[in-house]
MDTraj code that builds the backbone (N, CA, C; nanometers):
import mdtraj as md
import numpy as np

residues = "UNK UNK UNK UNK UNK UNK UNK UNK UNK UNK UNK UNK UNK UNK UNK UNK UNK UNK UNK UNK UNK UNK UNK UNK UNK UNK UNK UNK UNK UNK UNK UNK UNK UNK UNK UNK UNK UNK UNK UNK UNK UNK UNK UNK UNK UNK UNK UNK UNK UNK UNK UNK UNK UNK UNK UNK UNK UNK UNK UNK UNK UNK UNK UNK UNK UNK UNK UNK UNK UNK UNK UNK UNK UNK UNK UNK UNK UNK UNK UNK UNK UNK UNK UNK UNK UNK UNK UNK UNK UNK UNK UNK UNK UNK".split()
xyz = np.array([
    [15.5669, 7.6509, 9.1855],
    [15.6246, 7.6374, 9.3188],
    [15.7597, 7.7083, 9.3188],
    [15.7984, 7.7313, 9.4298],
    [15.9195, 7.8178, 9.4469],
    [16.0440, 7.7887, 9.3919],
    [16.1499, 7.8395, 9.3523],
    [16.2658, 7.7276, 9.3670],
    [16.4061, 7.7986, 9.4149],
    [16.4518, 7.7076, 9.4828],
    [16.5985, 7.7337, 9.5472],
    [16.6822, 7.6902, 9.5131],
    [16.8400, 7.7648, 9.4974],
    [16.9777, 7.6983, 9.4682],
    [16.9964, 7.7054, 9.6158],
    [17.0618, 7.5658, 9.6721],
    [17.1392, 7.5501, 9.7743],
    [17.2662, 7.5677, 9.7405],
    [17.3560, 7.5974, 9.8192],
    [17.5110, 7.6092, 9.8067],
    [17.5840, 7.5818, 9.9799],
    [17.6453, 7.4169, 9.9402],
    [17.6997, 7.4028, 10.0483],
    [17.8626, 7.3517, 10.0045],
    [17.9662, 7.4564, 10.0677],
    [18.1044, 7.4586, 10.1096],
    [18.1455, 7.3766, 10.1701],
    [18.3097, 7.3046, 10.1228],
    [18.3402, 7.2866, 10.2496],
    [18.5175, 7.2890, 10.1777],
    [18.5771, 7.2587, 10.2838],
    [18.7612, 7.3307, 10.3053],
    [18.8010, 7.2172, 10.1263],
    [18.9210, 7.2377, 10.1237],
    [18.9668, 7.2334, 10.0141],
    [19.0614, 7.0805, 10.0206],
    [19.1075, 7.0695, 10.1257],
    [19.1732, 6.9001, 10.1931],
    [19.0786, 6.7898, 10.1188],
    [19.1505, 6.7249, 10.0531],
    [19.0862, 6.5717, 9.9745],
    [19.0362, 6.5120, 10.1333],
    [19.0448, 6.5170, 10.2397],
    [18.9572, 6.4401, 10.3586],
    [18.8172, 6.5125, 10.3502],
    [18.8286, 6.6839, 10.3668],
    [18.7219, 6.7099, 10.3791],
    [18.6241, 6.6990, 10.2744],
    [18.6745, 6.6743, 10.1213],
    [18.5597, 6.6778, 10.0576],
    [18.5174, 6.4866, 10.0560],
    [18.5554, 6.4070, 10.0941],
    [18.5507, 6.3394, 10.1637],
    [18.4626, 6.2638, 10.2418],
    [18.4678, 6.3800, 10.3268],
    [18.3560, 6.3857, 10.4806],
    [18.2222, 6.4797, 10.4198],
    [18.2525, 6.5530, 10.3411],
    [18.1246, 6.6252, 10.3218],
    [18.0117, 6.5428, 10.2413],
    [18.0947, 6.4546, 10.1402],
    [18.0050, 6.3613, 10.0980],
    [17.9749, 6.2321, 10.1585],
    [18.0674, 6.2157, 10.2517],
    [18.0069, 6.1005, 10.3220],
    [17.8498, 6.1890, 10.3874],
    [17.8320, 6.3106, 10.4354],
    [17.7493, 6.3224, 10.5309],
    [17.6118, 6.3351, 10.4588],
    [17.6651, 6.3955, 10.3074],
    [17.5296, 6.4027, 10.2027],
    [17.4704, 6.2714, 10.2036],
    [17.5853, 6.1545, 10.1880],
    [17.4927, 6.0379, 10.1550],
    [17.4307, 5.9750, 10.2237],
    [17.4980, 5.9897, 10.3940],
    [17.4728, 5.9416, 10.5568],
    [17.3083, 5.9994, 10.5260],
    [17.2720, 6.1178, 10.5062],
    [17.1484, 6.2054, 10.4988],
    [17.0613, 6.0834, 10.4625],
    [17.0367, 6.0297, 10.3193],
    [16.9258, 5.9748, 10.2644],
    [16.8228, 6.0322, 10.1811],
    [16.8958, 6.1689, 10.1705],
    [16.8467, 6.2417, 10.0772],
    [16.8378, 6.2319, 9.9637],
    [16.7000, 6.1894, 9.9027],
    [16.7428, 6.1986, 9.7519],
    [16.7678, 6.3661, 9.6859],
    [16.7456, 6.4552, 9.7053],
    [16.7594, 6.5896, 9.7041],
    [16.9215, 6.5866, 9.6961],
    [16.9839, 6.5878, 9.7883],
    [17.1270, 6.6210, 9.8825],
    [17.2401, 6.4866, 9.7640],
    [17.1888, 6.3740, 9.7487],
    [17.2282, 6.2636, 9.6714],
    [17.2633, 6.3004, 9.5189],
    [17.2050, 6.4232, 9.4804],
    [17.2012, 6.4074, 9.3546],
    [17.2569, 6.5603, 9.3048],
    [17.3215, 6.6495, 9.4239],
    [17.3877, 6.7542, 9.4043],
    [17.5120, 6.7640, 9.2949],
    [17.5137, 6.8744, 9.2853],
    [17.6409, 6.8897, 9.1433],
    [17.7722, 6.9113, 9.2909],
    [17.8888, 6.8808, 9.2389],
    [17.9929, 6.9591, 9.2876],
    [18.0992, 7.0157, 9.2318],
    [18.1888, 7.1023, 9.2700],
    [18.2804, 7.1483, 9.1770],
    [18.4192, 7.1245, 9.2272],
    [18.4466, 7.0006, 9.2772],
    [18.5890, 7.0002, 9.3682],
    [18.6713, 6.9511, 9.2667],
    [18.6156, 6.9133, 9.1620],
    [18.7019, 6.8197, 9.0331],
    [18.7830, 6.9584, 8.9953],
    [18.6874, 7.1153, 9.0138],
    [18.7486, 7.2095, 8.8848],
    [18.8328, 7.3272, 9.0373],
    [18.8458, 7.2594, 9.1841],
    [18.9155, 7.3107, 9.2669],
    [18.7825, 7.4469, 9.3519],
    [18.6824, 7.3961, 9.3111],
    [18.5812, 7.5044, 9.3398],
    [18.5214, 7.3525, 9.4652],
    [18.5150, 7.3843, 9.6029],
    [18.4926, 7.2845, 9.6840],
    [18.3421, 7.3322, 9.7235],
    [18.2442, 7.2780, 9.6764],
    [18.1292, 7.3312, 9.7205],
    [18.0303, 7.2255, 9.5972],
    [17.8743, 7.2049, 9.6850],
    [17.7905, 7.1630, 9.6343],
    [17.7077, 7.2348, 9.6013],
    [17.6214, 7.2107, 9.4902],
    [17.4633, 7.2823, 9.4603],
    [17.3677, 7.2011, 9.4157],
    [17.2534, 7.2185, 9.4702],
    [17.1284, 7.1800, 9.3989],
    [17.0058, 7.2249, 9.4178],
    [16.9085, 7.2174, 9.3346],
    [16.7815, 7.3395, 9.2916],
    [16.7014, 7.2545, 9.3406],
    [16.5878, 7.3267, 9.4551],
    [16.5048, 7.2334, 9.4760],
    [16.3902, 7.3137, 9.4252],
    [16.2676, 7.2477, 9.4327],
    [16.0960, 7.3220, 9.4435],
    [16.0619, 7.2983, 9.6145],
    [16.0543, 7.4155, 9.6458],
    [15.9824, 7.3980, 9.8004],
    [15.9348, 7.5371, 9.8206],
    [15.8070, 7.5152, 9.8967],
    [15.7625, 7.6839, 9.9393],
    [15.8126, 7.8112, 10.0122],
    [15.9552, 7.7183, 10.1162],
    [16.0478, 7.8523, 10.2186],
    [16.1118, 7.7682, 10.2076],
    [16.2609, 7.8867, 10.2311],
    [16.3672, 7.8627, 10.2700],
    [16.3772, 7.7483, 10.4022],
    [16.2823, 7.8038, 10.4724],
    [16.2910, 7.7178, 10.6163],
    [16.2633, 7.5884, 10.5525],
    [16.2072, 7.5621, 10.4979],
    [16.1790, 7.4301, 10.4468],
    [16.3155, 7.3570, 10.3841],
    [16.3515, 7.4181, 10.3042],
    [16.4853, 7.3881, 10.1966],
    [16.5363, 7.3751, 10.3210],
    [16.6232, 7.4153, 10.4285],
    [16.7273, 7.4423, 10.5425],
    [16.7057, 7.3022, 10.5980],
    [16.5792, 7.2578, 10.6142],
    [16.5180, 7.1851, 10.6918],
    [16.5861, 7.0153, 10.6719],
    [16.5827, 7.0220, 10.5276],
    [16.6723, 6.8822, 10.3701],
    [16.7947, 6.8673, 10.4281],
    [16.8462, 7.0047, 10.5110],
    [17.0162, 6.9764, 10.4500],
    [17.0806, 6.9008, 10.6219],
    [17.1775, 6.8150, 10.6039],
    [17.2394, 6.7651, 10.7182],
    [17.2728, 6.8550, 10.8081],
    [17.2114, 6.8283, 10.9219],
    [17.2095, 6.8784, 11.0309],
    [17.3416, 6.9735, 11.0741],
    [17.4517, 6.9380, 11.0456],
    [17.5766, 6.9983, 11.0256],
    [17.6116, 7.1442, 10.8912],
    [17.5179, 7.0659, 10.7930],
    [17.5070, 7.1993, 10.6828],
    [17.4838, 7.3138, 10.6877],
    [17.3325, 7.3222, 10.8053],
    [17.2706, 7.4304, 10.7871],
    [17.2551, 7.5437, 10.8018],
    [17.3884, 7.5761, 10.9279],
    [17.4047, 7.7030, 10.9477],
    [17.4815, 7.7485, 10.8348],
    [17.5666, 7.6868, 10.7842],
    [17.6892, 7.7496, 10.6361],
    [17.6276, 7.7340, 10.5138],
    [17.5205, 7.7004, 10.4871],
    [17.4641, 7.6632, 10.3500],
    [17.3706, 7.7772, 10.3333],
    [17.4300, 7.8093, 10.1592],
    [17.3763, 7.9524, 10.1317],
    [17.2216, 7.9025, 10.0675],
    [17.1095, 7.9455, 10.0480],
    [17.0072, 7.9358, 10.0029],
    [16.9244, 8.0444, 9.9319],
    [16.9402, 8.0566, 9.8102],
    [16.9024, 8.1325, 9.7249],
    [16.7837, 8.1277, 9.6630],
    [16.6522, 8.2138, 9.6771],
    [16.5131, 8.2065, 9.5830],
    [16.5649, 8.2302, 9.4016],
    [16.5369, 8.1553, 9.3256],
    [16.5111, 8.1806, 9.2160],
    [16.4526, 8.2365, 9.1555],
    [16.4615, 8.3451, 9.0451],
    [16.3239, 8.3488, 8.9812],
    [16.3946, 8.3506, 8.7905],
    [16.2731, 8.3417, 8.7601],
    [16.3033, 8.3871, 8.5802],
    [16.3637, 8.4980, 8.5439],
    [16.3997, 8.5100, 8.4164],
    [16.4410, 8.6587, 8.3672],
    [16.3179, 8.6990, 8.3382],
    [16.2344, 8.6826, 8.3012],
    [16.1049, 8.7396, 8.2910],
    [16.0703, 8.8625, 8.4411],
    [16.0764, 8.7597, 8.5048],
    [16.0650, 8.7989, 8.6838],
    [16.1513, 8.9058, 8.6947],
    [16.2551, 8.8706, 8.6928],
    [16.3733, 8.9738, 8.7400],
    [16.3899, 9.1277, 8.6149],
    [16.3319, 9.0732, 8.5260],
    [16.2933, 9.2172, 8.4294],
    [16.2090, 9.2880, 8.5070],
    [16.0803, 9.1907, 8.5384],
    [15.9698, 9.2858, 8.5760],
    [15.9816, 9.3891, 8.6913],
    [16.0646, 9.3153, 8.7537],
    [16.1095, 9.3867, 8.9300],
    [16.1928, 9.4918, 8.9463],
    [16.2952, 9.4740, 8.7684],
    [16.3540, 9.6147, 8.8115],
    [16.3608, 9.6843, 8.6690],
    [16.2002, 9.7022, 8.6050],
    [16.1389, 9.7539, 8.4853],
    [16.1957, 9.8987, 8.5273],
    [16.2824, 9.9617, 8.4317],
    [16.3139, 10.1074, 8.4744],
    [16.2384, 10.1630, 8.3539],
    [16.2004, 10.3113, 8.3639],
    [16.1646, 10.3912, 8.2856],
    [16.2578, 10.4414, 8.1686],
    [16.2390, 10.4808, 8.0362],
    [16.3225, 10.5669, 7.9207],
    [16.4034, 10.6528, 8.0581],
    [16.4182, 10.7599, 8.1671],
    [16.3884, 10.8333, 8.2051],
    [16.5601, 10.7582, 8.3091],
    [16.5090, 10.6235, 8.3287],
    [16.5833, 10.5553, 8.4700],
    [16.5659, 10.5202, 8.5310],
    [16.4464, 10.5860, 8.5737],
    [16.3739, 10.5751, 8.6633],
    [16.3037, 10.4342, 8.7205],
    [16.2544, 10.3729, 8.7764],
    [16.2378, 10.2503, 8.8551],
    [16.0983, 10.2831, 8.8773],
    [16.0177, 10.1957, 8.7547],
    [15.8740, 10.1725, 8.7794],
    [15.7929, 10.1030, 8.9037],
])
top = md.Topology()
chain = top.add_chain()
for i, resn in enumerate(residues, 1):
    res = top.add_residue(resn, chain, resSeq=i)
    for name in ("N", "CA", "C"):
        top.add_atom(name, md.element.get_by_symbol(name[0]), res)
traj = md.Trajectory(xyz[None], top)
């Protein structure tokens, strides 16, 4: 199944990070509940990897307020990402 890093921001004010987790937990998300954040290391933003088939789907998880600013990224392996940009001896792009 697919998988996505979410990445949701918010301002740098001890209220707003704050409010951003009040709204993760308001959600009921177990998804959204169990995000990493980085406001401890001054990096104000959440992430977490889901399995879902589209983006639209993933968008769909995040609080209604999230979803236009929340970045959503497809994953893949290094395996994957070798294969996709396998260049030739040459340079060239198989």
């Amino acid at each position: 199944m697919p998988r996505f890093l979410i990445e949701v921001s918010h301002d740098g004010e001890a209220i707003a990070c704050s409010r951003a987790q009040q709204v993760f937990l308001a959600s009921g998300s177990h998804y959204l509940t169990h995000a990493d954040w980085g406001c401890k290391d001054g990096v104000h933003a959440a992430w977490i990897i889901v399995e879902m088939e589209t983006k639209e789907q993933v968008r769909a998880i995040l609080p209604p307020a999230d979803r236009r600013g929340a970045r959503i990224v497809a994953l893949n392996t290094f395996d994957e990402a070798l294969a996709q940009h396998r260049v030739t001896g040459s340079g060239e792009k198989r």
